[in-house]
DRENPA-3360 file (N, C-alpha, C; in nm, 2 decimals, always signed):
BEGIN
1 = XXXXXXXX = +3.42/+3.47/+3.43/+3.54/+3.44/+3.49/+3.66/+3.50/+3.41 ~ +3.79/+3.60/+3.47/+3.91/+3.61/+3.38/+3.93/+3.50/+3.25 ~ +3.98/+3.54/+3.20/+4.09/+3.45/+3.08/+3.95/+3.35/+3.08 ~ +3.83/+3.38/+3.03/+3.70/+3.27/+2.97/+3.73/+3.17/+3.06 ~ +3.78/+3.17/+3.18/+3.79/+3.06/+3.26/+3.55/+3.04/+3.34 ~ +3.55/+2.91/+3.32/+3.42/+2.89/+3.36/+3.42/+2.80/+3.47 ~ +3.34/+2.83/+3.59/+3.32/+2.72/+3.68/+3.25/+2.63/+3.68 ~ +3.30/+2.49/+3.76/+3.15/+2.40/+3.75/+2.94/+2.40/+3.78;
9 = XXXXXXXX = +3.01/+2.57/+3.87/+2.89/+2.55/+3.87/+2.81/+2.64/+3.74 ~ +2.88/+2.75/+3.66/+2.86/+2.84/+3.54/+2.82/+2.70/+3.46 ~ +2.86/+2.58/+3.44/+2.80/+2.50/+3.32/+2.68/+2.41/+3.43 ~ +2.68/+2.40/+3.52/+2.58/+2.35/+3.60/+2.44/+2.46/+3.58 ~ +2.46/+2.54/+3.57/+2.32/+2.64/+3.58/+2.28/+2.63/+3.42 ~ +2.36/+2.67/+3.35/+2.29/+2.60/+3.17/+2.18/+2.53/+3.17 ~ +2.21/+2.36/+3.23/+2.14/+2.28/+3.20/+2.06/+2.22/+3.34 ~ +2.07/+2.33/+3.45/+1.97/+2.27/+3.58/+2.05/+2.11/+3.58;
17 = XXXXXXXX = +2.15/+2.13/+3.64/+2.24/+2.04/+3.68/+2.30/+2.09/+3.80 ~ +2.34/+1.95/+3.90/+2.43/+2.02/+4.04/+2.58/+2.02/+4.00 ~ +2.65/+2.06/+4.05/+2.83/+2.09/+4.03/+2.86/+1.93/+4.06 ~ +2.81/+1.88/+4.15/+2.88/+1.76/+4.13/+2.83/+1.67/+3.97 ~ +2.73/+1.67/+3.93/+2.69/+1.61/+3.84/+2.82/+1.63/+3.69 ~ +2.88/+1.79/+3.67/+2.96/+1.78/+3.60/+3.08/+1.75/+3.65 ~ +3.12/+1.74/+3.77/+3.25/+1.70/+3.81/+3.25/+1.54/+3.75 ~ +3.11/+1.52/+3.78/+3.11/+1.37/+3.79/+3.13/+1.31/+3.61;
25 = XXXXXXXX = +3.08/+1.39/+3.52/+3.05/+1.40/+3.39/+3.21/+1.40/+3.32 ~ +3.30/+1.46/+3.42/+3.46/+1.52/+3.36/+3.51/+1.35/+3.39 ~ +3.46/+1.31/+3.52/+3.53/+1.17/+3.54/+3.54/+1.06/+3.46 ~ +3.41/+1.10/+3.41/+3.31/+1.00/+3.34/+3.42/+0.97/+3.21 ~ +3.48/+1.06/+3.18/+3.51/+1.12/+3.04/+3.38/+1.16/+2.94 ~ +3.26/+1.24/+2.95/+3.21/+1.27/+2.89/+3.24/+1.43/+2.82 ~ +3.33/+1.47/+2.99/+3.38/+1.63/+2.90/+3.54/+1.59/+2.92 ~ +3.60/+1.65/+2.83/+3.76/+1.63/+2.83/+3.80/+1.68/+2.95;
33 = XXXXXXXX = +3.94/+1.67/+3.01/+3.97/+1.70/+3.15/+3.95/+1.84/+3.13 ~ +3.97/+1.92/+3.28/+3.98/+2.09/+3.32/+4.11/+2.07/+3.35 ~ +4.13/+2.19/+3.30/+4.26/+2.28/+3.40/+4.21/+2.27/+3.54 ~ +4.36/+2.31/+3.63/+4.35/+2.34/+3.74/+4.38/+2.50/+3.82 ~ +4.32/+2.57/+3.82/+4.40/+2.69/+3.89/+4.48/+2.65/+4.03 ~ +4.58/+2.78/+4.04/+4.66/+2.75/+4.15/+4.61/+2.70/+4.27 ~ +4.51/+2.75/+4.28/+4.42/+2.70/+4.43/+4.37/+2.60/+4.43 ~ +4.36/+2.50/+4.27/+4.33/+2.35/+4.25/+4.23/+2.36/+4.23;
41 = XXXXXXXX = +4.16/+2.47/+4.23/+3.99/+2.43/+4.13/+3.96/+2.41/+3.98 ~ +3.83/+2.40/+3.93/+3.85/+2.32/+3.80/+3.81/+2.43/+3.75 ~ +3.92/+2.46/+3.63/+3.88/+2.59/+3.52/+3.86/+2.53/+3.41 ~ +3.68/+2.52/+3.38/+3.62/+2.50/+3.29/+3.63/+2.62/+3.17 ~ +3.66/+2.54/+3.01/+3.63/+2.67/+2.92/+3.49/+2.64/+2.85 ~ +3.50/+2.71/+2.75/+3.37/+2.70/+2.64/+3.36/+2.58/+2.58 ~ +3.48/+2.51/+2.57/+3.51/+2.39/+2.48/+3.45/+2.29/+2.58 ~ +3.44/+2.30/+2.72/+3.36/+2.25/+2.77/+3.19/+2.24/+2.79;
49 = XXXXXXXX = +3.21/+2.32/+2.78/+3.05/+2.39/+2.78/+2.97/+2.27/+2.64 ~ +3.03/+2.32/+2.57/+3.03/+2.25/+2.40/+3.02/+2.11/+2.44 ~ +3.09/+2.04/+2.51/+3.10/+1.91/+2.54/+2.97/+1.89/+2.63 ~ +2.95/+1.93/+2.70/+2.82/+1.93/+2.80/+2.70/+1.96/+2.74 ~ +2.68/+2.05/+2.64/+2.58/+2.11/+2.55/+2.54/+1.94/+2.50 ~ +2.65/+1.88/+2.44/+2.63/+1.78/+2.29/+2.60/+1.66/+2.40 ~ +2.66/+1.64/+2.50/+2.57/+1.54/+2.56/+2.45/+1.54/+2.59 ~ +2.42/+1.60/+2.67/+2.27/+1.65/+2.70/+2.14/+1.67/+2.59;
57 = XXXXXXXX = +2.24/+1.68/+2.46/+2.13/+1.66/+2.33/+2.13/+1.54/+2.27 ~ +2.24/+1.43/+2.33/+2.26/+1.34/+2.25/+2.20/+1.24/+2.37 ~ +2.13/+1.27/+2.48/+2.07/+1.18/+2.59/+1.95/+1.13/+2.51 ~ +1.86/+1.22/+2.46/+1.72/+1.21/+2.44/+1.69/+1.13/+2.28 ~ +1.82/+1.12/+2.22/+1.84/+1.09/+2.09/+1.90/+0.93/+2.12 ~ +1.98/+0.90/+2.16/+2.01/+0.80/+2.16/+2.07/+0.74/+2.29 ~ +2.00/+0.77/+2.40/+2.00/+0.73/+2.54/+2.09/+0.76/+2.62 ~ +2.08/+0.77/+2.75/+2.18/+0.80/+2.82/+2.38/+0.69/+2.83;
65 = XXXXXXXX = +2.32/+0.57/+2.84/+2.46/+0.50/+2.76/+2.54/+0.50/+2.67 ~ +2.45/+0.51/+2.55/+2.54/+0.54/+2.43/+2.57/+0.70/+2.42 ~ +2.48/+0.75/+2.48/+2.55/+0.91/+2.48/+2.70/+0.92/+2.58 ~ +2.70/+0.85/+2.64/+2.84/+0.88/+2.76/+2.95/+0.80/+2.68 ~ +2.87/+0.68/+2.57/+3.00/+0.60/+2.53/+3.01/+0.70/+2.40 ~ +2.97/+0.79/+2.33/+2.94/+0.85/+2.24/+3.08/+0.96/+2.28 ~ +3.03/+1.05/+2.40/+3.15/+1.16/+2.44/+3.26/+1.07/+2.46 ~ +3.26/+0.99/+2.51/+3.42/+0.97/+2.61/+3.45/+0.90/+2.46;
73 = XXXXXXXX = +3.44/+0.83/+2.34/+3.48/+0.81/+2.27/+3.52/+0.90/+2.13 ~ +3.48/+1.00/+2.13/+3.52/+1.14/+2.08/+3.62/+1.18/+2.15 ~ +3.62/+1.21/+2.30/+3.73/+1.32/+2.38/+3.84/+1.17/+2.38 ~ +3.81/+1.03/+2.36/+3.98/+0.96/+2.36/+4.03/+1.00/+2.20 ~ +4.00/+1.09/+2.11/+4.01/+1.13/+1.99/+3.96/+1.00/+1.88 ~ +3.89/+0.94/+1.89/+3.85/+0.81/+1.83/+3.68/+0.82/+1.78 ~ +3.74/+0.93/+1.64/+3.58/+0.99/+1.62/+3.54/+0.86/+1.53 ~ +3.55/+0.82/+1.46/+3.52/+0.70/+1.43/+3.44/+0.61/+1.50;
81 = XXXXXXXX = +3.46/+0.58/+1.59/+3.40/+0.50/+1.70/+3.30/+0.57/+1.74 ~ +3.30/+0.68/+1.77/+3.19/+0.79/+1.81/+3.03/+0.72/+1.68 ~ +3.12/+0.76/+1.57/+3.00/+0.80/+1.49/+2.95/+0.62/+1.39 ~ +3.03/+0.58/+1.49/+3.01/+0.41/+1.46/+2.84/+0.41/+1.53 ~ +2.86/+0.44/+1.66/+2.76/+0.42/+1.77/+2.62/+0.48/+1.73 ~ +2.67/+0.64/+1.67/+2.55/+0.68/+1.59/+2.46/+0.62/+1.51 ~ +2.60/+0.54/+1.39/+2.48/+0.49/+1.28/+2.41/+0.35/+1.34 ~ +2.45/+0.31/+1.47/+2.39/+0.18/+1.54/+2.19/+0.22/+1.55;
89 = XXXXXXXX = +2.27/+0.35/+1.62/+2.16/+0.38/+1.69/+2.07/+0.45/+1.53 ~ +2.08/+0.46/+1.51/+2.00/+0.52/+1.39/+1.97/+0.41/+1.29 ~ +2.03/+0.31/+1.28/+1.96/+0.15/+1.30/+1.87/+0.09/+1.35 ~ +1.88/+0.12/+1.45/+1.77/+0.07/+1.56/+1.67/+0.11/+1.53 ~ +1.66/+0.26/+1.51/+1.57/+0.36/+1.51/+1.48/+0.31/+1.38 ~ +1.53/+0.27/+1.27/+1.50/+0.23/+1.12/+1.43/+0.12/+1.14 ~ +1.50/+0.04/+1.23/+1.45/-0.12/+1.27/+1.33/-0.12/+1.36 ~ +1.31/-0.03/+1.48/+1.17/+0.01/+1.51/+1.04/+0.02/+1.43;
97 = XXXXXXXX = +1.13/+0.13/+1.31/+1.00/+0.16/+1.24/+0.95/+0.06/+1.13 ~ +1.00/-0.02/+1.10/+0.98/-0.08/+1.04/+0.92/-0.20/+1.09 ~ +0.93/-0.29/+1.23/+0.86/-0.31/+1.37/+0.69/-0.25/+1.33 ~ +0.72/-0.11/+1.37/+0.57/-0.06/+1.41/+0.51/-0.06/+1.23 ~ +0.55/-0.09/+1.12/+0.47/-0.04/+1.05/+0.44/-0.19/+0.98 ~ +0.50/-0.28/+1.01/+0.45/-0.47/+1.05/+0.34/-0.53/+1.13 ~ +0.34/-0.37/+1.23/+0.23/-0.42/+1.29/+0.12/-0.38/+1.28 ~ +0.11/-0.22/+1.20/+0.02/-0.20/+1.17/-0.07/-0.24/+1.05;
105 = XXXXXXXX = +0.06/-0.30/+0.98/+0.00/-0.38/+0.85/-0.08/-0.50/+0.89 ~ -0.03/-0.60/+0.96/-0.05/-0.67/+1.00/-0.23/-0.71/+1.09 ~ -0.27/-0.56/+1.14/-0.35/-0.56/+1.21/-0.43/-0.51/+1.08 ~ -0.35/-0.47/+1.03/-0.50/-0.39/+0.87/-0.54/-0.56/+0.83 ~ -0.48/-0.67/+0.84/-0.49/-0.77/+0.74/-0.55/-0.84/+0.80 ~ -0.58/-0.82/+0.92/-0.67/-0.90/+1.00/-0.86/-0.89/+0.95 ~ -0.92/-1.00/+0.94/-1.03/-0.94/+0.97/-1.12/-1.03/+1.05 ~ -1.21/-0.99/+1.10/-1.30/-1.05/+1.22/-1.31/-1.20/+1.20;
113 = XXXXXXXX = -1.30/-1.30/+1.26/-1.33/-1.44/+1.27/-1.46/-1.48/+1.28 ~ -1.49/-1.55/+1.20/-1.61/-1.62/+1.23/-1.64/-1.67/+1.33 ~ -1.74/-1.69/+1.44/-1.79/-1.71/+1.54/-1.82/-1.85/+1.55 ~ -1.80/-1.92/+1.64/-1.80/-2.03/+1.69/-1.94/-2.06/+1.75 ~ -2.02/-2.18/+1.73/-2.11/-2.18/+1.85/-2.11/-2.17/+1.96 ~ -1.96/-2.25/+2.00/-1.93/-2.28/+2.16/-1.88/-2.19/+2.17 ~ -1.82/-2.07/+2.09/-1.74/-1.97/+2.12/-1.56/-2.00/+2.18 ~ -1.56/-2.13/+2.09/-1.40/-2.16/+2.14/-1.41/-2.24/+2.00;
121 = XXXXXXXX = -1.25/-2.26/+2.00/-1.21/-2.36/+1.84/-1.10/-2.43/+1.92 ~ -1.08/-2.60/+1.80/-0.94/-2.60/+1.92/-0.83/-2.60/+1.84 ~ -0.72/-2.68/+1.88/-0.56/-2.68/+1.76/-0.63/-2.68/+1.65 ~ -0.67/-2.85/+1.61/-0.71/-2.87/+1.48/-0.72/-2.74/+1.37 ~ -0.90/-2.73/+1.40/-0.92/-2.65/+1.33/-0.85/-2.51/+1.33 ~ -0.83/-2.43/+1.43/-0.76/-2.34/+1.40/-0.61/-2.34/+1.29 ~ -0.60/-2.44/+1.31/-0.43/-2.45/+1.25/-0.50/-2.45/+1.12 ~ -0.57/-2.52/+1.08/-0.63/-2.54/+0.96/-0.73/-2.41/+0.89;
129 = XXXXXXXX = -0.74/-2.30/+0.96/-0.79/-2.19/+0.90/-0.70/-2.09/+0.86 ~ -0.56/-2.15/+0.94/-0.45/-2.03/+0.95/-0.35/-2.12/+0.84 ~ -0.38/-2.24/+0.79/-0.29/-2.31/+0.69/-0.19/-2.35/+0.76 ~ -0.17/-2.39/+0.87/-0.05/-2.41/+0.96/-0.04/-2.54/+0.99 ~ +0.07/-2.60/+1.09/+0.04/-2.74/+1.12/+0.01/-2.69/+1.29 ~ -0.02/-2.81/+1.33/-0.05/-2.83/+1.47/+0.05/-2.77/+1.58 ~ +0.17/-2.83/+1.57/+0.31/-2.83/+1.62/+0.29/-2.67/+1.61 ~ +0.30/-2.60/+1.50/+0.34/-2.47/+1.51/+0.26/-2.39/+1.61;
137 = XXXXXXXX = +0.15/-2.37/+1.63/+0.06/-2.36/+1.73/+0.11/-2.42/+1.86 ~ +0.14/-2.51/+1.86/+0.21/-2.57/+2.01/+0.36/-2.52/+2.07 ~ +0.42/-2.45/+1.92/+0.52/-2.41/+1.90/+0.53/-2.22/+1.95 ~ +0.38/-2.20/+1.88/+0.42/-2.08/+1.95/+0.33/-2.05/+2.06 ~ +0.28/-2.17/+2.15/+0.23/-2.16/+2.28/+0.38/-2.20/+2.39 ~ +0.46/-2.22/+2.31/+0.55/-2.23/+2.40/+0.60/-2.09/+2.42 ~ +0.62/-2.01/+2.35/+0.74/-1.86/+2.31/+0.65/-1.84/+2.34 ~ +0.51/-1.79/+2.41/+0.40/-1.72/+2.46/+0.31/-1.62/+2.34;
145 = XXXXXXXX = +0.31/-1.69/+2.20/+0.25/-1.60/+2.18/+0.10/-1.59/+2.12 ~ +0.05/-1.71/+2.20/-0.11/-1.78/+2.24/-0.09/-1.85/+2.33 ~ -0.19/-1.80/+2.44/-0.20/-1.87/+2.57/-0.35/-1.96/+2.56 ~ -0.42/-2.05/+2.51/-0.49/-2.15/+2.54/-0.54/-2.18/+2.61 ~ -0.64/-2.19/+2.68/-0.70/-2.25/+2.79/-0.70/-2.41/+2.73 ~ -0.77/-2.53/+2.87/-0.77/-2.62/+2.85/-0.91/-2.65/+2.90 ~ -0.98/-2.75/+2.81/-1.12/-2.80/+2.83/-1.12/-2.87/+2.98 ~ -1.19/-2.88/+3.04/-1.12/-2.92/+3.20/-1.21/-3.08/+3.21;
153 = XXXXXXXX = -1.27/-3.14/+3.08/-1.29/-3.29/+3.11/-1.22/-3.38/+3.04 ~ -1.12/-3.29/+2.88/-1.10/-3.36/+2.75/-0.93/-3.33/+2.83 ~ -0.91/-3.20/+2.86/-0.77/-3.15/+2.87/-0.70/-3.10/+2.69 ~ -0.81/-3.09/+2.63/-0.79/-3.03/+2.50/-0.76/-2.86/+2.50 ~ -0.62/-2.84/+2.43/-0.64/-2.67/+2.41/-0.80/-2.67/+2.34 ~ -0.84/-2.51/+2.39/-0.94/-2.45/+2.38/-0.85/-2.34/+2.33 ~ -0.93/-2.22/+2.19/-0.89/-2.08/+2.20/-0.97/-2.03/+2.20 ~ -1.00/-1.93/+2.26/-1.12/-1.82/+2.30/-1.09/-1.72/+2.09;
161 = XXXXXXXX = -1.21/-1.62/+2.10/-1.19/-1.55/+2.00/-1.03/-1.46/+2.03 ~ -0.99/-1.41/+2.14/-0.91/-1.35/+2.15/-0.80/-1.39/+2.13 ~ -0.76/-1.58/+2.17/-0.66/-1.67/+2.11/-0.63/-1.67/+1.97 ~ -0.77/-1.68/+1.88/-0.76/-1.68/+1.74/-0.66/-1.54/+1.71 ~ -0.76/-1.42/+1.76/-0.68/-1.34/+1.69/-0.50/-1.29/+1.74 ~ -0.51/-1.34/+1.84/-0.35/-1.33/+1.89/-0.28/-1.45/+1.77 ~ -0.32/-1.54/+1.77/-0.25/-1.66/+1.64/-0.25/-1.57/+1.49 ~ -0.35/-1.51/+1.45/-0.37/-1.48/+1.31/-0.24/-1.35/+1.30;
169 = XXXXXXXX = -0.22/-1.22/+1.42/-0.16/-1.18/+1.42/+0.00/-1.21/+1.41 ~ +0.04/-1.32/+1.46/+0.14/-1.40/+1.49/+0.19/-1.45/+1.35 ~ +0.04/-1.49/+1.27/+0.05/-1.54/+1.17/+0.10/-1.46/+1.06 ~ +0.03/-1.37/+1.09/+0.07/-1.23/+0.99/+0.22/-1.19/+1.03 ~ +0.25/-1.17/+1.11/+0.41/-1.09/+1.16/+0.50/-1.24/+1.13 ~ +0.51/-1.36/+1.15/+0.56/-1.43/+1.04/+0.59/-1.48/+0.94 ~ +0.51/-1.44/+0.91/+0.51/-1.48/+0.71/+0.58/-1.30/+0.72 ~ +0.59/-1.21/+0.74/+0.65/-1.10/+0.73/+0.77/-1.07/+0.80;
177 = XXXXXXXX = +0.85/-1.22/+0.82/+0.97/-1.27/+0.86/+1.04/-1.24/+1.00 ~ +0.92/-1.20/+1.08/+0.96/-1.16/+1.22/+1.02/-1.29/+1.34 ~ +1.08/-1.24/+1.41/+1.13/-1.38/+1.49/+1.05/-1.42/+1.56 ~ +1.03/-1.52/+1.66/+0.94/-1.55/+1.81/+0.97/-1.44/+1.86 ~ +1.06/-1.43/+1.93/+1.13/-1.36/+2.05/+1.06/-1.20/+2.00 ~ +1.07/-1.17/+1.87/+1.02/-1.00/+1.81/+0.89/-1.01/+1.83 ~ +0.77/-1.12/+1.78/+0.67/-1.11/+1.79/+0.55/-1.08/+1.93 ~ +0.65/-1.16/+2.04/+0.59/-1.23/+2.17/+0.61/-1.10/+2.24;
185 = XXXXXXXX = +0.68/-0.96/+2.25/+0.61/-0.84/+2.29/+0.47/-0.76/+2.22 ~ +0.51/-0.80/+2.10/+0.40/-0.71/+2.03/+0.25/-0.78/+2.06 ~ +0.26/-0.89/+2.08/+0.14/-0.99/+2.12/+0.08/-0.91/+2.24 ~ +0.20/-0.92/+2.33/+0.16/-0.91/+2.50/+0.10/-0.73/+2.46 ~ +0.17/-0.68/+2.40/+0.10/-0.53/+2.40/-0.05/-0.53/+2.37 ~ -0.10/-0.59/+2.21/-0.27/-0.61/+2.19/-0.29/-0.66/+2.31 ~ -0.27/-0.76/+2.35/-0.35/-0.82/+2.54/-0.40/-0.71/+2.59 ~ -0.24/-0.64/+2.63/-0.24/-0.52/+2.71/-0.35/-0.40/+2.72;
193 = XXXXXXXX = -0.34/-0.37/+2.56/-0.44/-0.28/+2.53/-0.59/-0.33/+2.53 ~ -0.58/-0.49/+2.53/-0.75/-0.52/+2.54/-0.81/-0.54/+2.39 ~ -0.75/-0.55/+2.28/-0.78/-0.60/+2.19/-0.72/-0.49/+2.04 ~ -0.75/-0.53/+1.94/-0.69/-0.43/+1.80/-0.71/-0.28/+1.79 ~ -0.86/-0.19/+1.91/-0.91/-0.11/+1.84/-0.82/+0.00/+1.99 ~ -0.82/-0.09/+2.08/-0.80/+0.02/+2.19/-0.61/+0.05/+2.14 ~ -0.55/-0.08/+2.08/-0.40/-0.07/+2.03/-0.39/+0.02/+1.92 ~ -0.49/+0.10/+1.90/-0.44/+0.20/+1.79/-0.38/+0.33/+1.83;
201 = XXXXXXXX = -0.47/+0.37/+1.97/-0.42/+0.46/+2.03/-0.21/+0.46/+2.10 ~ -0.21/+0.32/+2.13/-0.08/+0.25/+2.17/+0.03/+0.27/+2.02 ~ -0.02/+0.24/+1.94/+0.08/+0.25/+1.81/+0.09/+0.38/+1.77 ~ +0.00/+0.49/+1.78/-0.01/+0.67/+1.76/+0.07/+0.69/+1.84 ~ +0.08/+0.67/+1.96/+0.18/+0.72/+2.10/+0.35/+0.65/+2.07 ~ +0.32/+0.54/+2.00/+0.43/+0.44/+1.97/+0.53/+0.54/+1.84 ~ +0.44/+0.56/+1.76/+0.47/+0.64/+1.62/+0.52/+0.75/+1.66 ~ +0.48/+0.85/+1.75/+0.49/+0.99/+1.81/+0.66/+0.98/+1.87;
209 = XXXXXXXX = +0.66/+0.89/+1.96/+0.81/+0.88/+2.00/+0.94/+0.82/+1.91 ~ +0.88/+0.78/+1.82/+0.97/+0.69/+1.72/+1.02/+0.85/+1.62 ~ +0.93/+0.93/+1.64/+0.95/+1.06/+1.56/+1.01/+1.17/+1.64 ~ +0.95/+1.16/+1.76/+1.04/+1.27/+1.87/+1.17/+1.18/+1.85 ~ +1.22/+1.07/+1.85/+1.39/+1.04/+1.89/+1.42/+1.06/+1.74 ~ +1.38/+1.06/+1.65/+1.42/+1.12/+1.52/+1.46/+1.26/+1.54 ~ +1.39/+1.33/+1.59/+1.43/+1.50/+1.60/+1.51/+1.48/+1.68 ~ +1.54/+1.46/+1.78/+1.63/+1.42/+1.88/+1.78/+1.39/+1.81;
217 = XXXXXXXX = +1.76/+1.32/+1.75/+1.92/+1.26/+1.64/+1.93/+1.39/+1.59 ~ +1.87/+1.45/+1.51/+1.91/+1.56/+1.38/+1.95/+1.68/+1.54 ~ +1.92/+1.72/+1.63/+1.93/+1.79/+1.75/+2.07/+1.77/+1.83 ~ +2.09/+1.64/+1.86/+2.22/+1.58/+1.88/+2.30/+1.59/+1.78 ~ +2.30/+1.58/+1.65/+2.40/+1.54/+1.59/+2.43/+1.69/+1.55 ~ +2.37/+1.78/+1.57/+2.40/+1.92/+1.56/+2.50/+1.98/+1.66 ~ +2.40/+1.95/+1.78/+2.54/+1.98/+1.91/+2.65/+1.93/+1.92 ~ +2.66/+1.82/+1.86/+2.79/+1.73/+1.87/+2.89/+1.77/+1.73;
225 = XXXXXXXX = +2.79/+1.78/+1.67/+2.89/+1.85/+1.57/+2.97/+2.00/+1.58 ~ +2.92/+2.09/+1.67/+2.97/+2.19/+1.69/+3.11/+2.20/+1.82 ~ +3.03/+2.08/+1.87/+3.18/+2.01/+1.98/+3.30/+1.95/+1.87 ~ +3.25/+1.91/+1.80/+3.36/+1.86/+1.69/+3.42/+1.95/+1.63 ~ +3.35/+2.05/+1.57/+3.44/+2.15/+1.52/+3.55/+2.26/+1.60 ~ +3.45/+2.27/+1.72/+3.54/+2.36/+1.81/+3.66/+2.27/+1.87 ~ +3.67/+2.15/+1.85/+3.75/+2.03/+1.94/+3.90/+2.08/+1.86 ~ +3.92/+2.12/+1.72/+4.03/+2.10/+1.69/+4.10/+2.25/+1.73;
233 = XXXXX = +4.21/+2.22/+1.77/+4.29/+2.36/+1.86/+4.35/+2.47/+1.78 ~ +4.30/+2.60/+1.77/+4.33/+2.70/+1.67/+4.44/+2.72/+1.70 ~ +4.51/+2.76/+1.60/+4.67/+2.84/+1.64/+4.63/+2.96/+1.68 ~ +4.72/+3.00/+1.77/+4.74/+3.12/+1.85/+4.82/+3.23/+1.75 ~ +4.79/+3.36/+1.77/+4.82/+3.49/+1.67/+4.98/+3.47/+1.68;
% end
């Protein structure tokens, strides 16, 4: 285009985007406004381009929300706030991993239960192998993080071996200071997976993404920084 002028759809083809998507992206305030040519179309420059580049790397890094509050808080000149959102999110990211590697501790610390005759145990004793009181066990049958059957003539909890080890797990990720609310997904996930050994493959897949959104940041924060530096306006000759 004359005079580096770029159209919506020249930065639409970059990133396999439609023209409205960046019109819609300019509204958003994720790219700073366009010029208008005389005929009232939008004359995109490079500095936008730049702006559209650093979003699009900062999607996969730290989501599509905080990426739009990320741009439009840079283009209101409030980089501060920008790179507030960053260190949030790169918090999170720290606090994950530290999540996943509770749990894999946690599952190393486990080891097989001794076997029952009846193949069930009930509060009592279990509470008493895990050093616990009763209540706590009732406590965390409430926050779901042992589901119990009940004896169907006594109406006594029953736990199957798979109850134990959902409890000992529980047991482990609290003494390692995790909340209910933190623990009672990680529970539902071993369910999910069917027990400790199929959840290994779930925590590799778990670990893998915890490291792709790592590259992802150092990738973002690259594009975005090159929007930052082109952001400040050269003097003219």
């Amino acid at each position: 285009m004359p005079g580096g002028r770029l159209r919506p759809v020249d930065l639409a083809r970059r990133h396999g985007l439609s023209t409205q998507a960046v019109r819609n992206y300019e509204e958003a305030g994720i790219l700073p406004p366009a010029a208008r040519t005389e005929s009232g179309y939008r004359a995109y420059t490079e500095r936008h381009a730049q702006a559209l580049a650093a979003f699009i790397a900062l999607i996969p890094a730290h989501g599509h929300r905080t990426a739009t509050a990320i741009m439009q808080a840079v283009n209101r000149g409030e980089t501060d706030a920008a790179l507030k959102l960053i260190d949030e999110s790169h918090a999170q990211l720290l606090d994950d991993r530290r999540t996943l590697q509770a749990v894999e501790e946690a599952l190393r610390a486990l080891v097989p239960a001794k076997p029952v005759a009846s193949g069930v145990t009930f509060i009592g004793p279990l509470a008493r192998k895990l050093g616990i009181r009763p209540a706590t066990l009732r406590k965390w049958e409430r926050a779901g993080l042992v589901q119990p059957g009940r004896d169907p003539r006594t109406g006594y909890r029953v736990y199957t071996g798979a109850d134990v080890r959902d409890a000992r797990l529980a047991h482990q990720l609290r003494r390692g200071g995790y909340l209910l609310e933190q623990i009672a997904p990680l529970i539902a996930q071993v369910r999910a997976a069917g027990g400790q050994e199929p959840l290994e493959s779930a925590l590799h897949e778990w670990r893998g993404r915890l490291s792709a959104r790592g590259r992802a940041m150092i990738k973002g924060a690259a594009a975005l920084d090159a929007y930052l530096t082109g952001h400040v306006e050269k003097p003219t000759p």
